[in-house]
VOGU-3710 file (C-alpha; in Angstrom, 3 decimals, decimal comma):
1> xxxxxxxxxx> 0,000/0,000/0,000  2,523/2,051/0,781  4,647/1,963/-2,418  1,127/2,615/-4,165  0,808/5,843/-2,082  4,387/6,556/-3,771  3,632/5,985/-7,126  0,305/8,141/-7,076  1,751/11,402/-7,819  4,257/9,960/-10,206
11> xxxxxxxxxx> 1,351/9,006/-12,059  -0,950/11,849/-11,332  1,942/14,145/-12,781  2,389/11,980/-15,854  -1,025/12,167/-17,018  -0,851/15,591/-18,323  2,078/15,363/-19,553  0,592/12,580/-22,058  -2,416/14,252/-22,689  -0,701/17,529/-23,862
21> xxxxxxxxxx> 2,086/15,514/-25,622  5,012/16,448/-24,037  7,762/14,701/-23,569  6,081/11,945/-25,788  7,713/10,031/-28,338  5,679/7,778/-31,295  6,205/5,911/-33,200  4,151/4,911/-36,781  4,182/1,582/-37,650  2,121/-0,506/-40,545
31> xxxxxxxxxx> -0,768/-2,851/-40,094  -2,580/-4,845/-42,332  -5,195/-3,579/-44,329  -8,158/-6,196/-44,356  -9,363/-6,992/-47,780  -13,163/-6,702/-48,468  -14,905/-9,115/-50,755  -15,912/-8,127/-54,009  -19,187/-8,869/-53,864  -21,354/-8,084/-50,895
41> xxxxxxxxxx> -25,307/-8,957/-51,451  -27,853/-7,452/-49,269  -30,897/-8,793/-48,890  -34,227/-9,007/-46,762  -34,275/-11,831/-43,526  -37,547/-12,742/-45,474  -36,093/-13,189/-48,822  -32,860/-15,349/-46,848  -35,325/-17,158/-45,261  -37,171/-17,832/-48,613
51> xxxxxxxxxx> -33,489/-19,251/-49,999  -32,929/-20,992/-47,491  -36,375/-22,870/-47,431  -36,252/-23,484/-51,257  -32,806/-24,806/-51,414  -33,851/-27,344/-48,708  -37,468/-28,142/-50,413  -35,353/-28,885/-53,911  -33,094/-31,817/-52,382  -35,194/-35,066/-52,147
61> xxxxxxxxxx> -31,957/-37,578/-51,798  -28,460/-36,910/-51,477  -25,537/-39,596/-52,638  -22,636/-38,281/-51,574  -18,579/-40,488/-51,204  -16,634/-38,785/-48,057  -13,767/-39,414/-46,708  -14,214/-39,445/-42,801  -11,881/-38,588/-39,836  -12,838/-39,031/-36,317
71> xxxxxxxxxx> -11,550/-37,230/-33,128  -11,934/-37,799/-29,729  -11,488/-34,166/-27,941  -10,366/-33,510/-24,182  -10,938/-30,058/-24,604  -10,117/-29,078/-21,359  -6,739/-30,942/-21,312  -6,375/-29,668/-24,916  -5,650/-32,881/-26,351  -7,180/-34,675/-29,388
81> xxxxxxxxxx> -6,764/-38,234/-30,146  -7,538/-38,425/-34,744  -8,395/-41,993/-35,591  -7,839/-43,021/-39,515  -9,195/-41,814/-42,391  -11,837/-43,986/-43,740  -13,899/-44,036/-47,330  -17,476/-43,647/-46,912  -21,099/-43,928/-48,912  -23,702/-41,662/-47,540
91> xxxxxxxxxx> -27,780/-41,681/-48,814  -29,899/-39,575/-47,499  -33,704/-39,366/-48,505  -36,360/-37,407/-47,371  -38,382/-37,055/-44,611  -35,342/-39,016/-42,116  -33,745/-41,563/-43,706  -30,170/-42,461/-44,112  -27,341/-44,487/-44,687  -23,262/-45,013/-44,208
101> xxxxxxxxxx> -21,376/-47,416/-45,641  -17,739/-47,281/-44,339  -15,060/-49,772/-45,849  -11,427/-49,869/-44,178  -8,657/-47,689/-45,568  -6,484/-49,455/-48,369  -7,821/-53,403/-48,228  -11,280/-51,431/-48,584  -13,038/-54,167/-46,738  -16,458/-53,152/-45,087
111> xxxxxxxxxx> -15,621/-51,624/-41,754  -19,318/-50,944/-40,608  -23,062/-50,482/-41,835  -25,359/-48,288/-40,509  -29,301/-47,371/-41,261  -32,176/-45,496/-39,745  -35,294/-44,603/-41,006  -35,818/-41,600/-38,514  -37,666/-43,666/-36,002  -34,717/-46,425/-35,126
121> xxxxxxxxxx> -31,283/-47,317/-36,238  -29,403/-50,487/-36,941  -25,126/-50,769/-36,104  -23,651/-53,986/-38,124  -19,926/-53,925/-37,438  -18,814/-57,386/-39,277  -14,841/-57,276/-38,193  -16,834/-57,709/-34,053  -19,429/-59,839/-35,507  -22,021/-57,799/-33,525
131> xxxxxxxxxx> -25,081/-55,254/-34,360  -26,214/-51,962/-32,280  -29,957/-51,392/-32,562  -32,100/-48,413/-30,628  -33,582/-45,923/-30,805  -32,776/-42,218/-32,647  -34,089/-40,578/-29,830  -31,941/-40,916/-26,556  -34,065/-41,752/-24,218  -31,351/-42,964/-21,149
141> xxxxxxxxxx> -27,616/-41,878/-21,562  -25,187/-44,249/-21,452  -21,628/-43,886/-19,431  -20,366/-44,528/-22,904  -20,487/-41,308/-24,669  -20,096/-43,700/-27,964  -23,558/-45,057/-27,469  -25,332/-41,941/-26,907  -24,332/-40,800/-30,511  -27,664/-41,011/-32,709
151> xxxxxxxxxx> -27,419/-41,431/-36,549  -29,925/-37,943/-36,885  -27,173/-35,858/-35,945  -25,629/-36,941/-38,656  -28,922/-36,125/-41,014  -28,961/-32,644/-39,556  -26,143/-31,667/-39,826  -25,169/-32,879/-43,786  -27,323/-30,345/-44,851  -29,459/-27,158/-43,734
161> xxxxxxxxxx> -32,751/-27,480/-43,069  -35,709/-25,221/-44,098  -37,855/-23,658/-41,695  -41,079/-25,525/-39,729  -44,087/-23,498/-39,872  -44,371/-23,100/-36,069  -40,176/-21,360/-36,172  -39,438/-18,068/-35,401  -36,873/-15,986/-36,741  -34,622/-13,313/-36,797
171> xxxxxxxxxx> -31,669/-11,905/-39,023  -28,582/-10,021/-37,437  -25,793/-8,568/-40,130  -22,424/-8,782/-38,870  -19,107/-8,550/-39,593  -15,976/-10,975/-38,937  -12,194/-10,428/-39,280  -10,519/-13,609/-40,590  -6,740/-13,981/-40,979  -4,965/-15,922/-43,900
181> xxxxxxxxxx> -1,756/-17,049/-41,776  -0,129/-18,550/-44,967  -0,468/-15,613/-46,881  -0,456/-12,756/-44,290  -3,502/-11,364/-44,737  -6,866/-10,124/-42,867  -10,102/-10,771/-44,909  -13,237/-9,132/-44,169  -16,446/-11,902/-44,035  -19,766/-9,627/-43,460
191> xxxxxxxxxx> -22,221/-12,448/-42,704  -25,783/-12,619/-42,394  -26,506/-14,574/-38,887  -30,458/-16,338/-39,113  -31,305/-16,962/-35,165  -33,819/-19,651/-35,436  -36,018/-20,122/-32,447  -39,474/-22,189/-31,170  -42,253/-21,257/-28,452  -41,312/-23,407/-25,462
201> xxxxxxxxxx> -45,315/-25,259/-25,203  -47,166/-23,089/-22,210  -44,558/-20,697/-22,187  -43,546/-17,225/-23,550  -40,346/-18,295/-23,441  -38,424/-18,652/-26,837  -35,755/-21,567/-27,311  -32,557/-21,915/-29,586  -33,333/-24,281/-32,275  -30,732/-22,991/-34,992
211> xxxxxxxxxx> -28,206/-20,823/-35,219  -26,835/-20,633/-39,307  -24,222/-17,768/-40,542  -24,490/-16,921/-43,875  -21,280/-14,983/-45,986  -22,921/-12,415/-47,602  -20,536/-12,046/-50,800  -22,771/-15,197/-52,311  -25,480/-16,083/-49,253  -24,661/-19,959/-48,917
221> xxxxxxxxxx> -24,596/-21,039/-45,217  -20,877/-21,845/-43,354  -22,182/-22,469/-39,870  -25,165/-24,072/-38,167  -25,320/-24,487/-34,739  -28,082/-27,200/-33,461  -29,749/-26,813/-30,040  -31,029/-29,585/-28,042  -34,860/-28,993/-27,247  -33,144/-27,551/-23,322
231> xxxxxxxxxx> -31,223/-25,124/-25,687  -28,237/-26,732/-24,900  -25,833/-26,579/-28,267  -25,671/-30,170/-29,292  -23,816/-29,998/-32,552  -21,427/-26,902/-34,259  -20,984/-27,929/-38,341  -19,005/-26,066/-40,465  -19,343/-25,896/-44,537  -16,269/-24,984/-46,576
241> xxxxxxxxxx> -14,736/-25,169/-49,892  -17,756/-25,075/-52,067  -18,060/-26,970/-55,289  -20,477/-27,109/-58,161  -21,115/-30,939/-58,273  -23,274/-30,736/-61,309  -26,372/-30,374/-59,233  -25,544/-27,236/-57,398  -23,235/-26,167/-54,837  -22,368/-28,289/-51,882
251> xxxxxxxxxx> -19,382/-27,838/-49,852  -16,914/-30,327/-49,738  -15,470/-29,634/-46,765  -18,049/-30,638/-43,655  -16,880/-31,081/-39,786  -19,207/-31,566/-37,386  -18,597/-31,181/-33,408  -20,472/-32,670/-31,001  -19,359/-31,011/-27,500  -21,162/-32,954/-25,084
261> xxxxxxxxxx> -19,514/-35,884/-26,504  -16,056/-34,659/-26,908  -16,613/-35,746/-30,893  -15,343/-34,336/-33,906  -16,273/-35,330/-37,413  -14,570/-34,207/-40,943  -15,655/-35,069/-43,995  -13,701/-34,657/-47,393  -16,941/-34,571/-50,297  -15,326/-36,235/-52,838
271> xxxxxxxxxx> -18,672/-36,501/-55,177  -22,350/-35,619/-54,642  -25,641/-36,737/-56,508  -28,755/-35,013/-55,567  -32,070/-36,316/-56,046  -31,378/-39,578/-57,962  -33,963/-42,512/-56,815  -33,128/-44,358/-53,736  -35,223/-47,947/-52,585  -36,757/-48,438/-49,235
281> xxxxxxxxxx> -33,873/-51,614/-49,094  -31,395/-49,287/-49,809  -31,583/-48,229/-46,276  -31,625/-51,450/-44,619  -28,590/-52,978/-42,628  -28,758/-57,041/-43,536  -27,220/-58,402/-40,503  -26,444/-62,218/-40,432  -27,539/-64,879/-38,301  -25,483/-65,451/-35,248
291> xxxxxxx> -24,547/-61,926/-35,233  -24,622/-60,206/-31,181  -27,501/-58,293/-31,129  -27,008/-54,724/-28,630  -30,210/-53,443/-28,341  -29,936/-49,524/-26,503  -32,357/-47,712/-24,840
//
C-alpha cells in the first residue's frame, strides 16, 4: 500500500504530460489492411429465409462419397486423439432416412453399416461380428459417450434445413475479421446470422433451435449451430470449400462437433448426386444370423 501511495503522484503528474504531448515520443508503424470481398449482397431476412427454405425443399436424396476422420477431444486438457481416415457412402432421402457405408482404408473391406429410417437405427460392425440397434431418440444416456451418438445428428447436420411453420426468426448482419496465416492477410467476411427459435409449449419463453451464418458475398450457409430442445448446443458444423457438383453447390469440406460428446467429425466430399432414386432396401442394414444383437435404450 505504501509503495502505491508513492507511485500516485508519479502518475498523477504523468497524465498531463501525455495528454498535452510532451515529452512523448511515437512511433508509426504498418498494419494490415483487411481486404473486403468483391461482392457483398444485401438482402431481406424474409427473402434469406425464402433461400434458405427453397434450397432445402429442392433436395429429395443426397448420394454423396466422403472421406471421414474421427476425433476424440479432451478439450479441457487440450488434447485430441484423430483416428484413420476412412472411405465412406452416404444416402440420405427425405423425410429421415439415411445411410453409411464405411469400408477400411487401403484393403477397402467393409468396416461398418449403418441405417435409420428416422424412427430407429441399426449398427452392423462385421470385423466384431455384432449389431447396435435403438432408438434415434436418446431416451437414457449411457456412461459410454459412444452409445449416446444417434445417426440424426448426422442427417442434420449434412445439410441445412428449411424452416417448420411453427419457427421463429430473426436476421442479425455482422461482420468478422478472418486472418490468412499462410499468406499474411486479414479478410473481411460480413455475414448474415439467421437466429432460429421455437415457443417453449405453455410458455412465452423462446428456445434456440438454430443458429446458421451466412457470408454475404454469395449467401450460402458456413455455420449451423443445433440446439437440443433444453437449448443446450448439441452440434457446431461447419461448410467450406464449395463446389459445383453438377447439381448445385455443396461444400466439400463438412466437420461436425459434437461437444457434449467430446466428438469431432470431418468429412472430405469427394462426389455428390442429388435427387437420384433411392429404394426403401437401400436403407436397410442385412445383418447375419449369429450376429450379437445390442439393443440400446
Amino acid at each position: 500500500m505504501r509503495a502505491i501511495a508513492r507511485f500516485a503522484p508519479v502518475v498523477a503528474l504523468a497524465l498531463p504530460l501525455l495528454l498535452s504531448g510532451c515529452f512523448v515520443i511515437s512511433t508509426t508503424r504498418r498494419l494490415p489492411i483487411p481486404k473486403a470481398p468483391n461482392v457483398l449482397q444485401t438482402v431481406t431476412p424474409d427473402v434469406l429465409v425464402a433461400q434458405i427454405n427453397q434450397r432445402w425443399e429442392a433436395l429429395e436424396t443426397l448420394n454423396a462419397s466422403v472421406e471421414i476422420q474421427a476425433s476424440a477431444l479432451k478439450t479441457t486438457e487440450g488434447v485430441a486423439k484423430d483416428y484413420t481416415t476412412f472411405p465412406a457412402i452416404i444416402l440420405m432421402r427425405k423425410p429421415e432416412s439415411l445411410r453409411v457405408y464405411a469400408r477400411v482404408p487401403v484393403i477397402r473391406i467393409p468396416m461398418f453399416d449403418m441405417a435409420s429410417d428416422g424412427k430407429n437405427f441399426t449398427l452392423y460392425i462385421p470385423s466384431k461380428n455384432k449389431a447396435i440397434k435403438g432408438p434415434n431418440v436418446l431416451r437414457k444416456k449411457s456412461a459410454n459417450s459412444l452409445e449416446n451418438l444417434r445417426p440424426a445428428f448426422f442427417f442434420e447436420a449434412m445439410m441445412v434445413r428449411g424452416l417448420d411453420p411453427d419457427d421463429f426468426y430473426s436476421v442479425v448482419a455482422d461482420t468478422e475479421t478472418v486472418e490468412d496465416a499462410a499468406k499474411k492477410h486479414l479478410f473481411i467476411v460480413p455475414e448474415y446470422i439467421l437466429n432460429i427459435t421455437r415457443k417453449k409449449p405453455d410458455s412465452q419463453q423462446l428456445i434456440p433451435v438454430r443458429v446458421v451464418t451466412f457470408h454475404r458475398s454469395d449467401l450460402l450457409p458456413y455455420e449451423q449451430d443445433i440446439y437440443d430442445s433444453e437449448g443446450n448446443l448439441e452440434t457446431h458444423v461447419t461448410y467450406s470449400n464449395y463446389q459445383d457438383f453438377g447439381g448445385g453447390e455443396f461444400p466439400s469440406l463438412v466437420t461436425i462437433k459434437r461437444p457434449q460428446e467430446d466428438k469431432q467429425i470431418v468429412m472430405t466430399i469427394d462426389k455428390v448426386t442429388q435427387n437420384m432414386t433411392l429404394n426403401d432396401d437401400q436403407f436397410v442394414v442385412k445383418v447375419p444370423e449369429g450376429t450379437e444383437i445390442q439393443n440400446l435404450e
